[in-house]
C-alpha positions in Angstrom: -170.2 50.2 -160.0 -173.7 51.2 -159.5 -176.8 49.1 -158.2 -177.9 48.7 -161.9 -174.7 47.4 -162.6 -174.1 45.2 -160.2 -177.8 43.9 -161.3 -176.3 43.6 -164.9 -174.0 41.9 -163.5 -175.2 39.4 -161.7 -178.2 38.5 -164.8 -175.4 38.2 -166.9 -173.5 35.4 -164.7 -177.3 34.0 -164.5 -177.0 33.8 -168.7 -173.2 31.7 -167.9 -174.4 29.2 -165.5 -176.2 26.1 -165.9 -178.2 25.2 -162.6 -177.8 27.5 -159.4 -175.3 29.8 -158.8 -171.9 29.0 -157.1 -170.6 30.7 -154.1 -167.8 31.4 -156.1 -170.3 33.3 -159.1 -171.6 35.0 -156.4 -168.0 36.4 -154.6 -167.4 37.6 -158.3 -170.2 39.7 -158.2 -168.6 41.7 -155.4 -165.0 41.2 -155.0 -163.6 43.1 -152.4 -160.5 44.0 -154.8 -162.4 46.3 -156.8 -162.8 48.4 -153.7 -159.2 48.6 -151.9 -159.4 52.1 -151.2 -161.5 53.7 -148.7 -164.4 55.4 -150.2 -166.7 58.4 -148.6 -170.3 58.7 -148.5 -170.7 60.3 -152.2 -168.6 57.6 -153.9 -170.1 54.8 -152.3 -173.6 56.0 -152.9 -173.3 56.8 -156.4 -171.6 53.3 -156.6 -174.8 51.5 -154.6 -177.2 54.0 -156.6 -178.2 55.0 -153.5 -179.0 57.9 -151.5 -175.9 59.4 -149.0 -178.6 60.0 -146.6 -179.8 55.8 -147.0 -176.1 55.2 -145.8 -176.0 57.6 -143.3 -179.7 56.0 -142.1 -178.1 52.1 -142.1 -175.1 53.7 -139.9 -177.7 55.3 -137.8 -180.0 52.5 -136.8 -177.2 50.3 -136.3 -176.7 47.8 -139.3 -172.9 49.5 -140.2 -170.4 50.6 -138.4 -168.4 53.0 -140.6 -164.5 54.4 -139.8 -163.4 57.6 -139.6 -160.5 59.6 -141.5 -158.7 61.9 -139.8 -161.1 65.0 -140.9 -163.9 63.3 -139.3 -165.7 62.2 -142.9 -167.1 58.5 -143.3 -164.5 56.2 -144.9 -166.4 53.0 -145.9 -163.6 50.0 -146.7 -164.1 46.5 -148.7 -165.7 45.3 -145.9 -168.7 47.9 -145.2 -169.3 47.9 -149.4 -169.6 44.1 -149.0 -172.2 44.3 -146.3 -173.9 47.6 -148.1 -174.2 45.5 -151.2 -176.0 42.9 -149.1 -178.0 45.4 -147.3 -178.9 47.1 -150.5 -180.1 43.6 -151.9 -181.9 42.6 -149.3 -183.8 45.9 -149.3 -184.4 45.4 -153.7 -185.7 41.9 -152.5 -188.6 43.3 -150.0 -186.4 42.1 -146.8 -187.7 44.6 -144.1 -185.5 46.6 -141.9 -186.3 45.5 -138.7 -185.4 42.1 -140.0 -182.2 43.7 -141.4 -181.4 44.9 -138.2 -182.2 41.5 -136.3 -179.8 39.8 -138.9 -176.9 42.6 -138.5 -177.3 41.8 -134.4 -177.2 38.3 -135.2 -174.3 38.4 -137.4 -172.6 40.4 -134.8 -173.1 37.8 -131.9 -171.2 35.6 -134.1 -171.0 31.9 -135.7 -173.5 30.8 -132.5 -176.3 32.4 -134.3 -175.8 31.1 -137.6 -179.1 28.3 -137.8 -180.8 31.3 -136.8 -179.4 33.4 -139.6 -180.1 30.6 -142.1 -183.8 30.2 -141.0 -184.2 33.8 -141.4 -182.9 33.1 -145.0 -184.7 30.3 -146.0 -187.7 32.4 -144.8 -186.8 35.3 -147.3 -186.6 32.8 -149.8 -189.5 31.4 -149.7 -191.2 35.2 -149.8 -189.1 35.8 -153.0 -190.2 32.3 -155.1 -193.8 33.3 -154.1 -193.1 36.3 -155.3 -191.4 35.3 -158.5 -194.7 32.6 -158.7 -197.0 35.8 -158.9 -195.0 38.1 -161.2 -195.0 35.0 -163.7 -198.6 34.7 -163.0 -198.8 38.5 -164.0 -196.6 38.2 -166.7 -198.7 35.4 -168.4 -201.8 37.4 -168.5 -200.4 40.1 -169.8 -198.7 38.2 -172.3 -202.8 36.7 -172.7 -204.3 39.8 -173.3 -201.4 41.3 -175.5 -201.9 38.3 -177.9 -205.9 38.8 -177.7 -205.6 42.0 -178.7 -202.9 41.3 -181.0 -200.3 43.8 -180.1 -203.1 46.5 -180.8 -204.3 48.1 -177.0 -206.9 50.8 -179.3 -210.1 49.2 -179.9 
């Protein structure tokens, strides 16, 4: 399941649910089940849509730790293509990676850290409605000018 799909995915369950999305909408979107044999780096970036060497970069600079088989080759289970998912959003969403990393290091020094986590969160949020605020700004006047022009861009 690719990045694309994933998105198609997730837009869909937007189109089923009245109000915010569930926790439960959410864990359907990736459910560990799908994935209960150990991919390598190929599979796992052609399912992510991303590069092998954006994988291999995340294990580098610390935000996964990835297993071994016994050849040596990365063997990434349910749990790295949950947190690979959520990498890969975060990134789509603008989330920088030194904040990535900070959040990884946070999530790692466990359930102490978690208001910390959340703020960091909240914050994102906030940069992505003030986002979506100016995309709809841009949107409408396009929309404006493709209605003054009446479709026709030639003048």
């Amino acid at each position: 399941m690719s990045t694309d799909h994933l998105m198609e995915k997730a837009l869909a369950a937007l189109g089923e649910v009245d109000g915010p999305l569930s926790v439960e909408v959410i864990h359907k979107l990736v459910d560990a089940e799908d994935y209960d044999t150990p991919m390598g780096v190929a599979e796992l970036a052609d399912l992510l849509d991303v590069s092998p060497h954006t994988l291999r970069y995340y294990e580098r600079i610390g935000l996964i730790t990835v297993a071994r088989d016994s050849h040596g080759a990365r063997s990434y289970d349910a749990d790295a293509v949950r947190r690979l998912v959520f990498l890969t959003r975060m990134r789509l969403s603008g989330m920088a990676i030194r904040d990535l990393q900070h959040y990884v290091e946070l999530v790692d020094q466990g359930e102490i850290t978690v208001p910390e986590r959340l703020e960091m969160l909240l914050e994102h949020r906030d940069t992505i409605r003030r986002q979506i605020a100016e995309l709809t700004l841009s949107l409408a006047a396009t929309e404006y000018k493709i209605s003054t022009y009446g479709g026709n861009t030639q003048p």
